[in-house]
VOBA-1610 file (N, C-alpha, C; in pm, whole numbers, padded with zeros to 5 digits, always signed):
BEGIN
Unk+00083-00119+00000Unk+00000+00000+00000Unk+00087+00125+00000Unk+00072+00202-00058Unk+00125+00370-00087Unk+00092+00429+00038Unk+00181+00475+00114Unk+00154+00563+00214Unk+00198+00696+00134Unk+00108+00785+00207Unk+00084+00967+00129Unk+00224+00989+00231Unk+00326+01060+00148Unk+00457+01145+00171Unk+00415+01312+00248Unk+00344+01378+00100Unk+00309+01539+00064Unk+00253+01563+00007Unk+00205+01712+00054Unk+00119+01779-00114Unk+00142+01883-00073Unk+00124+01943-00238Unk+00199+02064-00268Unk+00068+02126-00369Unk+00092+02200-00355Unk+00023+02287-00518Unk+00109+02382-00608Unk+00113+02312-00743Unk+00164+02429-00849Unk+00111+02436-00968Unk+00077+02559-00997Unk+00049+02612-01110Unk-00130+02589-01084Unk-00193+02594-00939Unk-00343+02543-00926Unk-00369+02410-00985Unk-00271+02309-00943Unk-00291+02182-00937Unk-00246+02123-00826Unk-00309+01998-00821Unk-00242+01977-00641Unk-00151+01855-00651Unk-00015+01840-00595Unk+00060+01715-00657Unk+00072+01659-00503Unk+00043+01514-00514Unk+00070+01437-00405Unk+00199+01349-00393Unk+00314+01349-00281Unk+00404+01215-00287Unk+00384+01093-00217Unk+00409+01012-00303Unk+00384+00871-00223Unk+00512+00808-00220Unk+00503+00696-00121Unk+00653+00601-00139Unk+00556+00433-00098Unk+00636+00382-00146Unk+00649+00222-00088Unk+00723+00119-00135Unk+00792+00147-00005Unk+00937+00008-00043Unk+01034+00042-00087Unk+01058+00181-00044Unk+01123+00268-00127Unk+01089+00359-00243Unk+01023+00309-00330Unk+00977+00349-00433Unk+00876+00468-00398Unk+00835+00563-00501Unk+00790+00697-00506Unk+00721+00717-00614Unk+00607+00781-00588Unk+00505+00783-00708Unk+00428+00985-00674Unk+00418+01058-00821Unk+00364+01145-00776Unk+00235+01162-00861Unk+00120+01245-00790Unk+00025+01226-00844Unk-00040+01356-00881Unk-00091+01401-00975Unk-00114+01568-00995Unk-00260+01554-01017Unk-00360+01606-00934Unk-00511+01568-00901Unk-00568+01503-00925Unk-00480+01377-00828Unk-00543+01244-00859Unk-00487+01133-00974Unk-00465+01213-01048Unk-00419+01133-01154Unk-00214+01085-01146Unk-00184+00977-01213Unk-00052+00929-01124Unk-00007+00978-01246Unk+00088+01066-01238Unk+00163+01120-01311Unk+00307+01036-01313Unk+00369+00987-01228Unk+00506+00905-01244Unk+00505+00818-01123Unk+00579+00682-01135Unk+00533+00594-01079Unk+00735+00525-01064Unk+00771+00493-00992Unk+00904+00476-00940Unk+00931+00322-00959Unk+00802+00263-01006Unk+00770+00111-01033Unk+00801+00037-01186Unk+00781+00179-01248Unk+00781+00142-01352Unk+00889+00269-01454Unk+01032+00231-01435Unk+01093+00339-01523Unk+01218+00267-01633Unk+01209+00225-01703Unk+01274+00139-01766Unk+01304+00242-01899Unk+01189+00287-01889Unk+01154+00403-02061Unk+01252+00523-02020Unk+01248+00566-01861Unk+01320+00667-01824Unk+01466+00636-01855Unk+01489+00531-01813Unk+01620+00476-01811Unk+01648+00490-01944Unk+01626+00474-01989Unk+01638+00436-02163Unk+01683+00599-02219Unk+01595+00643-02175Unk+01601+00782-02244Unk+01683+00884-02171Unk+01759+00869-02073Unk+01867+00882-01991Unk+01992+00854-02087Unk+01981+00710-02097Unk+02085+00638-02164Unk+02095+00752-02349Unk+02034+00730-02422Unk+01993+00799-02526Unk+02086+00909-02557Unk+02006+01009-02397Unk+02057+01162-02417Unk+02257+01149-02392Unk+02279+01084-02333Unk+02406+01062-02325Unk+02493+01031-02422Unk+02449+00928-02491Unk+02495+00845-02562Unk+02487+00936-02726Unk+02404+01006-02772Unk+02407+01061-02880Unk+02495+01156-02939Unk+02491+01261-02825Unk+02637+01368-02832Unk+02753+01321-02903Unk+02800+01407-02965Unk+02919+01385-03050Unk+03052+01487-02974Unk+02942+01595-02914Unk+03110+01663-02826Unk+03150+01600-02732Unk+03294+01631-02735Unk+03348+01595-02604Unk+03285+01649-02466Unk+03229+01747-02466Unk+03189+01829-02342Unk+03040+01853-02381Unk+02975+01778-02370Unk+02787+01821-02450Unk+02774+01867-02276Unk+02646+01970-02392Unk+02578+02047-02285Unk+02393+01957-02329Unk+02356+01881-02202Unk+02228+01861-02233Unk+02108+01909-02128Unk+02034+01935-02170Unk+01932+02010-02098Unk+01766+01926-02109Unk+01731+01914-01980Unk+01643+01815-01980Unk+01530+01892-01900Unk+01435+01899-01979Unk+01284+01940-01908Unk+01220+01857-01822Unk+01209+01923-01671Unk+01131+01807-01581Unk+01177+01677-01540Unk+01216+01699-01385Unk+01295+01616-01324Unk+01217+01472-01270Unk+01115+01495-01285Unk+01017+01419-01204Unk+01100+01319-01047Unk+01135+01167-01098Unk+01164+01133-00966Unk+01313+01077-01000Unk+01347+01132-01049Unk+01508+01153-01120Unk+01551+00998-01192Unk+01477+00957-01207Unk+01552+00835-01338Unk+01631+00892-01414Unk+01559+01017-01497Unk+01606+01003-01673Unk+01734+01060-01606Unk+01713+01185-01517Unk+01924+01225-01440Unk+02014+01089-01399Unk+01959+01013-01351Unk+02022+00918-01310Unk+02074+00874-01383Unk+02016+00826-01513Unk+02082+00739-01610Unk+02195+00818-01702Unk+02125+00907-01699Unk+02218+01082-01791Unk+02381+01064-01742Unk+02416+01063-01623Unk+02468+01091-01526Unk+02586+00959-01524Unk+02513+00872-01513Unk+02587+00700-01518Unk+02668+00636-01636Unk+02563+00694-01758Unk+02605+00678-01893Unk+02712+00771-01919Unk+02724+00853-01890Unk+02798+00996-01922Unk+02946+00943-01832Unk+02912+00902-01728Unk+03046+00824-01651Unk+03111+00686-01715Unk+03033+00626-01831Unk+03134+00516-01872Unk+03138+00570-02023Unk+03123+00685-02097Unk+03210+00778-02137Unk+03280+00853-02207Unk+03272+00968-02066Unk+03358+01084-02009Unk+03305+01108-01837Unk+03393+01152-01826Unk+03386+01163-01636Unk+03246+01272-01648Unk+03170+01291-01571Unk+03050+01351-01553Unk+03091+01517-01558Unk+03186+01520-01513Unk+03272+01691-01500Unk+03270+01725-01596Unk+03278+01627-01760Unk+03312+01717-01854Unk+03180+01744-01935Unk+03062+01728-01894Unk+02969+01751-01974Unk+02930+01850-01857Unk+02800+01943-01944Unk+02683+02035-01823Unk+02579+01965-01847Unk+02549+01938-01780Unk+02355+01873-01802Unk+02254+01982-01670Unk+02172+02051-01765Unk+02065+02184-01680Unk+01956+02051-01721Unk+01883+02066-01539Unk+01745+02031-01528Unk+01670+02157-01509Unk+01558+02166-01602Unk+01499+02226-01589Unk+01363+02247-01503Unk+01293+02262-01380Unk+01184+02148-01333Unk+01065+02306-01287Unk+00982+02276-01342Unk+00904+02400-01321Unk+00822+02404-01147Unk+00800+02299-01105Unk+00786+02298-00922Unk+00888+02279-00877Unk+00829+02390-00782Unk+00956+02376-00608Unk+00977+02248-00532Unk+00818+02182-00547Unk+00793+02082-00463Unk+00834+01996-00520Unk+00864+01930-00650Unk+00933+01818-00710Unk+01069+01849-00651Unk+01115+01943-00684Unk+01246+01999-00680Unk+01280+01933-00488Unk+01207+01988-00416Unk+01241+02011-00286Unk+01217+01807-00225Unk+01133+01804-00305Unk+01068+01607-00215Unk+01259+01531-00299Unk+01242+01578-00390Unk+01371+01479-00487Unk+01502+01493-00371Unk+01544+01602-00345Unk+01636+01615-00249Unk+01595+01576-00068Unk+01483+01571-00040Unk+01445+01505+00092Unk+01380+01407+00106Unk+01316+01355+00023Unk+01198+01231+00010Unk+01275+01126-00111Unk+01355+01195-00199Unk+01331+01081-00335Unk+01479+00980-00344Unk+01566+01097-00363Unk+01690+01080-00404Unk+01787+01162-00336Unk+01783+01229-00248Unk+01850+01299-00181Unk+02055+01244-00194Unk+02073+01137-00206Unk+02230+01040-00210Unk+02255+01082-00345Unk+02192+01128-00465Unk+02232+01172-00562Unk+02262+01303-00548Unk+02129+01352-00481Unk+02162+01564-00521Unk+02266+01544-00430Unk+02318+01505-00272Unk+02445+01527-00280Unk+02558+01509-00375Unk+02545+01414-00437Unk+02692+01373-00498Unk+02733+01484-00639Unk+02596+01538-00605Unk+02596+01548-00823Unk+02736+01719-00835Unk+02801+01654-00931Unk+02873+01755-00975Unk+02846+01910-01008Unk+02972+02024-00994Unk+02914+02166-01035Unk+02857+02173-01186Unk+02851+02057-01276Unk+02839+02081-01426Unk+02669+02071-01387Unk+02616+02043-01284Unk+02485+01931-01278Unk+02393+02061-01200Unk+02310+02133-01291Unk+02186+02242-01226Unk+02105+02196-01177Unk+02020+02183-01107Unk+01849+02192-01062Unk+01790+02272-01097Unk+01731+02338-01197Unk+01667+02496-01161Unk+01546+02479-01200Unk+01472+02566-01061Unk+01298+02584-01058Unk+01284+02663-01183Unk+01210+02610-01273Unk+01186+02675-01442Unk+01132+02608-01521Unk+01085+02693-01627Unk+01020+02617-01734Unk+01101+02608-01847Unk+01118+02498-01908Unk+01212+02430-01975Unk+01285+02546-02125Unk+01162+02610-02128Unk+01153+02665-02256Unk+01220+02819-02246Unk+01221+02848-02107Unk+01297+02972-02100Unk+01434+02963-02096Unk+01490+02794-02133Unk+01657+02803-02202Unk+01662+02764-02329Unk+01561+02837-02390Unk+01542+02782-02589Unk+01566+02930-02603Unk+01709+02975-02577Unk+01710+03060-02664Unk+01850+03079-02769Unk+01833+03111-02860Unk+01917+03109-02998Unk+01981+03107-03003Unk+02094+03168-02907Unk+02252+03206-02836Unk+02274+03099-02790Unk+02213+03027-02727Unk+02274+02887-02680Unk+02246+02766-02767Unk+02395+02720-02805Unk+02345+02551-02854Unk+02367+02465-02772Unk+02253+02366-02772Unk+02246+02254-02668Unk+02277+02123-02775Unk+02338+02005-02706Unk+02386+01921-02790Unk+02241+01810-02793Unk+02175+01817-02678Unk+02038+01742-02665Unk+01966+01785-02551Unk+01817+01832-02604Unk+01714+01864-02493Unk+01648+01722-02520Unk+01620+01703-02409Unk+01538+01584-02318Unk+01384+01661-02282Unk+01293+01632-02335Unk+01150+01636-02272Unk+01059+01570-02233Unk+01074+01581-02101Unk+00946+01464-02011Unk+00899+01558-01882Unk+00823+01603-01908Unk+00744+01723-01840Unk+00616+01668-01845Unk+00546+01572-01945Unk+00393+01546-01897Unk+00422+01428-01931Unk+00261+01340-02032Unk+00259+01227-02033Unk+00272+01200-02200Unk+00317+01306-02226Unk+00345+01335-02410Unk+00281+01461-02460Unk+00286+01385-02653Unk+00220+01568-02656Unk+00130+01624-02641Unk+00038+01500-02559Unk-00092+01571-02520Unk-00075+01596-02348Unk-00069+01742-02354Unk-00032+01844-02216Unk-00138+01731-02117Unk-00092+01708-02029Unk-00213+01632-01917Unk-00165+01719-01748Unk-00079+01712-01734Unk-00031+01784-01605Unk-00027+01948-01619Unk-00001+02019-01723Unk-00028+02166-01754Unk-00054+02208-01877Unk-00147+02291-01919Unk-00174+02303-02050Unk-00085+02358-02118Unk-00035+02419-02052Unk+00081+02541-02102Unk+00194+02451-02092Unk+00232+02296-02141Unk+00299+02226-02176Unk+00272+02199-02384Unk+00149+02238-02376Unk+00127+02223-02487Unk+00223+02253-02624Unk+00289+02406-02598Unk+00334+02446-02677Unk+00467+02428-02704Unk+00546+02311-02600Unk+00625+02232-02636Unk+00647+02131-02776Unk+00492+02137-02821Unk+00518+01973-02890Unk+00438+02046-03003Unk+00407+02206-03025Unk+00374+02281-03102Unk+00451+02279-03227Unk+00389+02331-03395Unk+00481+02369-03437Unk+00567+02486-03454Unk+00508+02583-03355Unk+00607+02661-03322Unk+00732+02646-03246Unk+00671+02549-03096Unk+00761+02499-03012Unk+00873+02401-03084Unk+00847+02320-03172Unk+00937+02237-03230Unk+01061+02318-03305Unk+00991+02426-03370Unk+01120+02522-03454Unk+01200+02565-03328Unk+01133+02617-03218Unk+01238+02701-03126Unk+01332+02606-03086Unk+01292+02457-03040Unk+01385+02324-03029Unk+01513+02348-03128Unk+01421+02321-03263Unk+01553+02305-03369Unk+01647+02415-03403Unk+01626+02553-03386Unk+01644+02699-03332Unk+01820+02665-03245Unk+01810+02597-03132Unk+01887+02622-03039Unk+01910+02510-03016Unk+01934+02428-03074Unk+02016+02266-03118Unk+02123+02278-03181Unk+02242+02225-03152Unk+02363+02229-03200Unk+02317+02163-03354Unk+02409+02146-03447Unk+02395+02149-03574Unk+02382+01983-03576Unk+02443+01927-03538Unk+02407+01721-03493Unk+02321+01718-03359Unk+02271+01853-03323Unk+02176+01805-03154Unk+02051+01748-03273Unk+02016+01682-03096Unk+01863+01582-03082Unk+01761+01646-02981Unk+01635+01651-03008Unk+01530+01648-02961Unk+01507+01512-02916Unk+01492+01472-02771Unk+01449+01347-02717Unk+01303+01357-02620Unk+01227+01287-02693Unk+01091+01315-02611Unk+01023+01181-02574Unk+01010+01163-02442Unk+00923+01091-02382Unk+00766+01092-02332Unk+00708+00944-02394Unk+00526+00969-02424Unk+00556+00832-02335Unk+00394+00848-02323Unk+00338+00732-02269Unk+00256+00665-02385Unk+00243+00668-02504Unk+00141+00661-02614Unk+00251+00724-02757Unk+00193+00657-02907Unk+00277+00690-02993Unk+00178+00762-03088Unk+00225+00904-03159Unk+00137+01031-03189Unk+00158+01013-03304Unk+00116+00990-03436Unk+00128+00997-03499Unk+00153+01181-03622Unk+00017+01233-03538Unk+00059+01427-03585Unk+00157+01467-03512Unk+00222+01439-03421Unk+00360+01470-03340Unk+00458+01465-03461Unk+00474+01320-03479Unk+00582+01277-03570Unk+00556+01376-03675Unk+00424+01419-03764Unk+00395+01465-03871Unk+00445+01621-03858Unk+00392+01676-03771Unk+00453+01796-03698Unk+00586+01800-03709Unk+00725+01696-03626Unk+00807+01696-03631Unk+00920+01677-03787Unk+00846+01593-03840Unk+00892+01615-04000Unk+00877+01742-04075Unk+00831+01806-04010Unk+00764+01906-04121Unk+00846+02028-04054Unk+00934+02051-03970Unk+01012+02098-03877Unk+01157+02077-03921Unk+01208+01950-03963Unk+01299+01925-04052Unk+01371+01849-03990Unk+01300+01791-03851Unk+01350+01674-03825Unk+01351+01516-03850Unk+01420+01464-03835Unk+01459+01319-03832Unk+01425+01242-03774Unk+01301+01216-03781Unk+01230+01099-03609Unk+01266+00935-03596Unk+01323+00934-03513Unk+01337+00768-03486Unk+01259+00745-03360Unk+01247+00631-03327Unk+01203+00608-03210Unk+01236+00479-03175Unk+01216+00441-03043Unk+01182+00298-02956Unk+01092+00268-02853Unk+01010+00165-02841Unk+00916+00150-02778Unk+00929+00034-02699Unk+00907+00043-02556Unk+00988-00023-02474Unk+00820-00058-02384Unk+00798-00154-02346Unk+00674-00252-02295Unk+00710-00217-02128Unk+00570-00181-02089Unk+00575-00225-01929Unk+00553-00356-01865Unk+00640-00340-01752Unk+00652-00498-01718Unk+00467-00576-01697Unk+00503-00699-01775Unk+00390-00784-01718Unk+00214-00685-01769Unk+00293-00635-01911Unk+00159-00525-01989Unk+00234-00555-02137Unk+00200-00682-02207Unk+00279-00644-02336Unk+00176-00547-02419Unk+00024-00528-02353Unk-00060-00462-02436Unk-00026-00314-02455Unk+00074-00264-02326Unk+00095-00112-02334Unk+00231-00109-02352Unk+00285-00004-02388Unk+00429+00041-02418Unk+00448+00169-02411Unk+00563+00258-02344Unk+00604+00355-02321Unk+00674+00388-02483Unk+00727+00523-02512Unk+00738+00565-02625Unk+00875+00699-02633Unk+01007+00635-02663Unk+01096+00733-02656Unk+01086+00816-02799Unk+01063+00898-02827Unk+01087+00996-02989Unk+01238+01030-02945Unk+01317+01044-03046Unk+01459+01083-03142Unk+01407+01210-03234Unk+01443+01287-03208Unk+01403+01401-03339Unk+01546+01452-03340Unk+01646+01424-03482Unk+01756+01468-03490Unk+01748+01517-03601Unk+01881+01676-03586Unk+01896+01735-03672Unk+01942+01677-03818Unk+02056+01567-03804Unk+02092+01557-03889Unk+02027+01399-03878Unk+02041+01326-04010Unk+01981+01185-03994Unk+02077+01064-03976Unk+02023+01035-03851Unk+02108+00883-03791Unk+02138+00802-03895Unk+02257+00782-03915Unk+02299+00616-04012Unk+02238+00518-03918Unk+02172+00360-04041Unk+02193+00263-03973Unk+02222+00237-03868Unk+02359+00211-03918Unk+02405+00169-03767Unk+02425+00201-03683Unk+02425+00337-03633Unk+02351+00428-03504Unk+02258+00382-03455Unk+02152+00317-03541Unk+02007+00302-03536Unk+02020+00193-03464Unk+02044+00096-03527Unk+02093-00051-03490Unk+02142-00052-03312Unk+02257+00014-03311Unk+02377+00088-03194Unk+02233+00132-03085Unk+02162+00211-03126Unk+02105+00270-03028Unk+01946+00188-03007Unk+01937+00104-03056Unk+01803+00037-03046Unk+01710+00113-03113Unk+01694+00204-03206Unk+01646+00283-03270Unk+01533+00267-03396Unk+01423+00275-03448Unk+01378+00226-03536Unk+01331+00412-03581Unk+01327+00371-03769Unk+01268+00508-03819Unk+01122+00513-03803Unk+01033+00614-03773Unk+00918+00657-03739Unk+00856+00662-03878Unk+00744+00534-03919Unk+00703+00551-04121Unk+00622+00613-04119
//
């Protein structure tokens, strides 16, 4: 059974923390927004953002920390390598209260350890899309895909306006990496039409082969093969 952690309210929604057995689940009115039971897709897309960079020193920037998988894996991958020092990775996380439970309730043995390259900052993802900066890969997992469910004003992330400002302030080989719970077909259509490169992988929840989590690839330039292959990657038809 889930014993209730907290609640918080942001943005006039009310988010609840739970734990059991360790594990941590948060819930934004009522509805379970992330679940500590089930992150395999996080992991994955952790792994991804790491692994794609071509600089020696990538700067990646990841929208929405939730219960820190996708950092975790960012972080681990990035250590077998280059030492974690030589990349910056900015979280971007628009609540205090995610922000504040992750360091006292979630993961607290990480936010100590984590290096000066490694931000937290209370924000919305989109107020570091700007033109002057190239990022080698933004990471987006802020809701449950591109249909806004936790804030509406997520929407215009997965916009086609929002998609140009992405490709805008992407290094010239950066990636757009977006995590769904569900696979969009006008996303992808959207995203082609933007001038990106969509691959994807779709990774099954345990003991649910009927459902599957959904990593999107939107790269500037287009993955060879055997990248594809390399990264578990399939093209989006």
């Amino acid at each position: 059974m889930w014993t209730h952690i907290a609640s918080a309210w942001s943005e006039g929604s009310q988010l609840d923390l739970y734990e059991r057995n360790g594990l941590h689940m948060i819930r934004v009115d009522g509805w379970e927004l992330m679940n500590g039971e089930y992150h395999a897709s996080e992991d994955q897309l952790g792994r991804l953002a790491a692994l794609l960079p071509n600089s020696p020193h990538p700067e990646i920037l990841v929208g929405g920390l939730g219960l820190g998988y996708t950092l975790a894996s960012i972080l681990e991958t990035l250590n077998t390598r280059i030492h974690q020092t030589q990349a910056w990775v900015t979280v971007a996380e628009r609540s205090g209260a995610v922000l504040r439970w992750f360091g006292t309730h979630i993961n607290p043995r990480l936010v100590a350890t984590l290096s000066s390259g490694v931000r937290l900052i209370e924000s919305d993802v989109a107020d570091h899309f700007g033109e002057d900066r190239r990022w080698d890969v933004i990471v987006l997992d802020v809701d449950n895909g591109p249909r806004a469910l936790s804030a509406p004003g997520n929407a215009v992330l997965y916009s086609a306006r929002g998609l140009a400002r992405c490709w805008d302030c992407l290094a010239t080989s950066g990636h757009l990496l977006l995590w769904t719970g569900f696979e969009d077909r006008e996303f992808i259509g959207r995203a082609c039409a933007a001038g990106f490169s969509v691959t994807l992988q779709s990774i099954p929840l345990p003991n649910r082969t009927d459902q599957a989590h959904v990593v999107y690839v939107l790269s500037r330039e287009r993955l060879s093969r055997d990248d594809c292959d390399q990264l578990g990657l399939c093209r989006a038809a």
